[in-house]
C-alpha positions in Angstrom: 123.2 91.3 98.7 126.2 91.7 100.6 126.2 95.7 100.2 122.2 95.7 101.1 123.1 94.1 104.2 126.1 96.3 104.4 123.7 98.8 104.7 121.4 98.1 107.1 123.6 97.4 109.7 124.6 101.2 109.2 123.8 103.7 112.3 121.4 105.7 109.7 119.3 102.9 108.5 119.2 101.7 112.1 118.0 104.8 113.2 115.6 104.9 110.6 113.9 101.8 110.4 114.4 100.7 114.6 112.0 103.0 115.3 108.7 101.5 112.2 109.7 97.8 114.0 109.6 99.5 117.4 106.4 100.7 117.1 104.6 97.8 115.4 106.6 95.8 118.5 105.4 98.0 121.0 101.8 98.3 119.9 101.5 94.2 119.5 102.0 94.1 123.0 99.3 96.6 123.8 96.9 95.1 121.4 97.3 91.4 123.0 96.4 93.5 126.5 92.8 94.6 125.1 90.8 92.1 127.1 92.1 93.5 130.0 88.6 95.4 131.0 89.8 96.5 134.5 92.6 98.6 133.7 91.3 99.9 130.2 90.4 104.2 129.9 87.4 103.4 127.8 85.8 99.9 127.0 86.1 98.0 123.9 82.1 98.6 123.4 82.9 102.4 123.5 85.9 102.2 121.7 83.8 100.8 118.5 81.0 102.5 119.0 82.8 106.4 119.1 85.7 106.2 116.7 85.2 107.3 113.6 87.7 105.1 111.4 88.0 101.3 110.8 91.7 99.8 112.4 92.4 98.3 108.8 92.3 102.4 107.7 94.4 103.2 110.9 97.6 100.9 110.1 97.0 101.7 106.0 97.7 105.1 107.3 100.2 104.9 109.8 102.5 102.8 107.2 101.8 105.6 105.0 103.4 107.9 107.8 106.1 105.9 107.9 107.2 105.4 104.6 107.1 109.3 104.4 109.3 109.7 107.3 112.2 107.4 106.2 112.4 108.4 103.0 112.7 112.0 104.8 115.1 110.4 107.5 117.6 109.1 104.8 117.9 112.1 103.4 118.8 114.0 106.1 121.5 111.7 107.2 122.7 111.6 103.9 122.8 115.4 103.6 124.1 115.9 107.9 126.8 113.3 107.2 128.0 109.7 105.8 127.2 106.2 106.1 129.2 103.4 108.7 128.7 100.7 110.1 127.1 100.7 113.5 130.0 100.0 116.1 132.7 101.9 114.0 132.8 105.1 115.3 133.1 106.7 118.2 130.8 108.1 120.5 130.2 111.2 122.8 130.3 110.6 126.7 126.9 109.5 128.2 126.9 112.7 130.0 126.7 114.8 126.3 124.7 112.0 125.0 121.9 112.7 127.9 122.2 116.6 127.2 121.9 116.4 124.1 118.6 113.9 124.8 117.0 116.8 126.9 117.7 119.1 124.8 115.7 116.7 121.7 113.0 116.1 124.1 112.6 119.8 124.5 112.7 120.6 121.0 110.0 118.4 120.1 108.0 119.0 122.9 108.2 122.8 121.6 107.4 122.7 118.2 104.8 119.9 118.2 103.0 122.1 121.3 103.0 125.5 119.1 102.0 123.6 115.8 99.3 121.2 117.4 97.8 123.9 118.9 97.3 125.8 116.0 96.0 123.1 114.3 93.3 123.0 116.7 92.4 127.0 116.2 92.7 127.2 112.5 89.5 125.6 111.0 90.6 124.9 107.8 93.7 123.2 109.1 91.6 121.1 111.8 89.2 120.3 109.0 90.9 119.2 106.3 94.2 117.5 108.3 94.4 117.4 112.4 90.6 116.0 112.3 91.9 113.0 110.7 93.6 111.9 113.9 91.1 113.0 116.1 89.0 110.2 114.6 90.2 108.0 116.7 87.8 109.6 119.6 89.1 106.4 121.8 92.7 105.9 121.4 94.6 102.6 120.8 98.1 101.8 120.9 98.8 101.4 116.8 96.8 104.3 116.1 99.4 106.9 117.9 101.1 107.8 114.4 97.2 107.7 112.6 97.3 111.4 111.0 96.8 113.0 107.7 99.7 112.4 105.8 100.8 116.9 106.1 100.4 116.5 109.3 102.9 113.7 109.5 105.5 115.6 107.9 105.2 118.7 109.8 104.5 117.7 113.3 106.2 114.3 114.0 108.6 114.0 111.0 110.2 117.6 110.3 109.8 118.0 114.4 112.2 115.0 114.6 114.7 116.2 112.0 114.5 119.4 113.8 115.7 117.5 117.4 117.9 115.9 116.0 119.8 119.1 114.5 119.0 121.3 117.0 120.7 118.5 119.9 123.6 117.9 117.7 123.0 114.1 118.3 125.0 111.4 116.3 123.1 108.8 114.5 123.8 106.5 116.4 122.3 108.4 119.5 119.2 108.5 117.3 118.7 105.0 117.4 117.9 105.2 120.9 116.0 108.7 121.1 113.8 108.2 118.1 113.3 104.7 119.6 112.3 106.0 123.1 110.2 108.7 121.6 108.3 106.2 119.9 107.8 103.6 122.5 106.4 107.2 124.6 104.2 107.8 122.0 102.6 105.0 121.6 102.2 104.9 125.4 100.5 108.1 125.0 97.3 106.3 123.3 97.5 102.9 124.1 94.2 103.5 126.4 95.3 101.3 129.1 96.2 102.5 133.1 98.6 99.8 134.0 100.0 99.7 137.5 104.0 100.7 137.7 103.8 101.8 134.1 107.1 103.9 134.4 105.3 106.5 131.8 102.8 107.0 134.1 105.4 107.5 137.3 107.6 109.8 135.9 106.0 112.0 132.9 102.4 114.3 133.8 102.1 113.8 130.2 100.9 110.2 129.6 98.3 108.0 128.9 95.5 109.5 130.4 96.6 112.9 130.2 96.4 112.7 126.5 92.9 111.1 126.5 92.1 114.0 127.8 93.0 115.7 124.7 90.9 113.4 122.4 87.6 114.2 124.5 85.1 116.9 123.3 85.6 118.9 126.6 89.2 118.6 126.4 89.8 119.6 122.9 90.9 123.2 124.1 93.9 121.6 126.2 96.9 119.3 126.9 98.3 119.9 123.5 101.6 119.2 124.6 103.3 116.0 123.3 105.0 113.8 123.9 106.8 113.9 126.8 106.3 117.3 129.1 103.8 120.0 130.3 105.6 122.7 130.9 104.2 125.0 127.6 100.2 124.1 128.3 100.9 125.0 132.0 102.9 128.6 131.4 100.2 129.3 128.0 96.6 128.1 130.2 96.1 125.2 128.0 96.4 122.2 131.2 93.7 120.3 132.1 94.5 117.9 134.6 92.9 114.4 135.2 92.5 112.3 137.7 91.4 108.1 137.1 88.4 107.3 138.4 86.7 103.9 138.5 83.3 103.1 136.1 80.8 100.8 137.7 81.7 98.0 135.4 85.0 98.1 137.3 87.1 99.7 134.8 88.7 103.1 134.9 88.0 106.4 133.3 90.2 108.9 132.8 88.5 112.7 134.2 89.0 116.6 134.5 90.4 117.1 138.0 88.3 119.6 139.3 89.7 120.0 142.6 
């Protein structure tokens, strides 16, 4: 017992397994907002009427996900380096440490832009895996990590190991990147416009934006995720929106046309 515990006080399980109880955290919160009508993208009505996939299928699948990616994450910290305790080594300055967070973010950005995209023009690949998450037709907070299980591995799990190599990050820097990433991403599809939402202040590439994405007529555009814009604008892919109110008094999430 005493070596289990050992174990998962480590930087590597930490930075494995913070980021599962950060997202089911994260996406709690979200789902005890639902009722809140006036600041929702889509209404609860639409929201069971449109998707495609029943929420009991949607967490089956993300924990599936999940499992995938830390039995993946263990192994690449097992292979990249050895296991201690969290606290026990030392640590770059916070000025390398936020470099090396940029240069993640970019990373991931990158890859997950060039791959998503092409899962959108290949047929067979849209088909048969990226469909699966476009199920979800109105987006919710726990569903952010709903894909086909390839798509998993390839998009958000090998593009993670790929930030973290590419950055140079410790483990223990991980922790708090794959942490932030995920808190982003579920942000990304949590469906509700909530004033002084920092993600919605400081990243293009938010809530709304992404909704965008899971529309018919927006299909075609805003494949970057999950935190910039900069490949859809240079590659003609950005479609930006602008939040307008429904007559029920909600909001709606629209092509800026102007």
């Amino acid at each position: 017992m005493g070596q289990l515990k050992d174990f998962f006080l480590t930087d590597e399980a930490l930075g494995t397994f913070m980021p599962i109880i950060v997202y089911w955290v994260y996406s709690g919160i979200y789902y005890l907002l639902q009722p809140l009508d006036g600041y929702r993208v889509h209404t609860l009505k639409e929201e069971k009427l449109k998707n495609l996939v029943s929420r009991s299928t949607v967490v089956k699948g993300v924990l599936l996900q999940q499992s995938i990616q830390s039995v993946v994450a263990l192994s690449l910290f097992a292979i990249t380096g050895h296991t201690v305790e969290a606290g026990t080594t030392s640590q770059p300055s916070l000025m390398v440490q936020a470099r090396q967070f940029l240069i993640a973010m970019l990373v991931m950005d990158t890859w997950q832009y060039f791959l998503h995209r092409y899962m959108h023009h290949n047929k067979f690949m849209y088909r048969y895996i990226h469909s699966q998450h476009h199920q979800l037709i109105v987006p919710y907070a726990f569903g952010a990590l709903y894909n086909h299980p390839l798509e998993g591995l390839l998009l958000d799990t090998i593009g993670g190991a790929m930030s973290f190599l590419f950055s140079g990050m410790t483990p223990r820097t991980s922790i708090f990147f794959f942490s932030f990433s995920t808190i982003k991403t579920v942000d990304d599809h949590c469906g509700l416009w909530l004033p002084g939402n920092p993600f919605h202040i400081f990243f293009q590439n938010n809530t709304a934006y992404h909704d965008i994405h899971h529309q018919l007529y927006g299909a075609k555009y805003n494949f970057e995720q999950p935190f910039f814009v900069m490949w859809d604008k240079i590659l003609g892919t950005y479609m930006p929106y602008t939040i307008q109110k429904r007559p029920d008094g909600g909001l709606e999430a629209r092509p800026d046309k102007s």
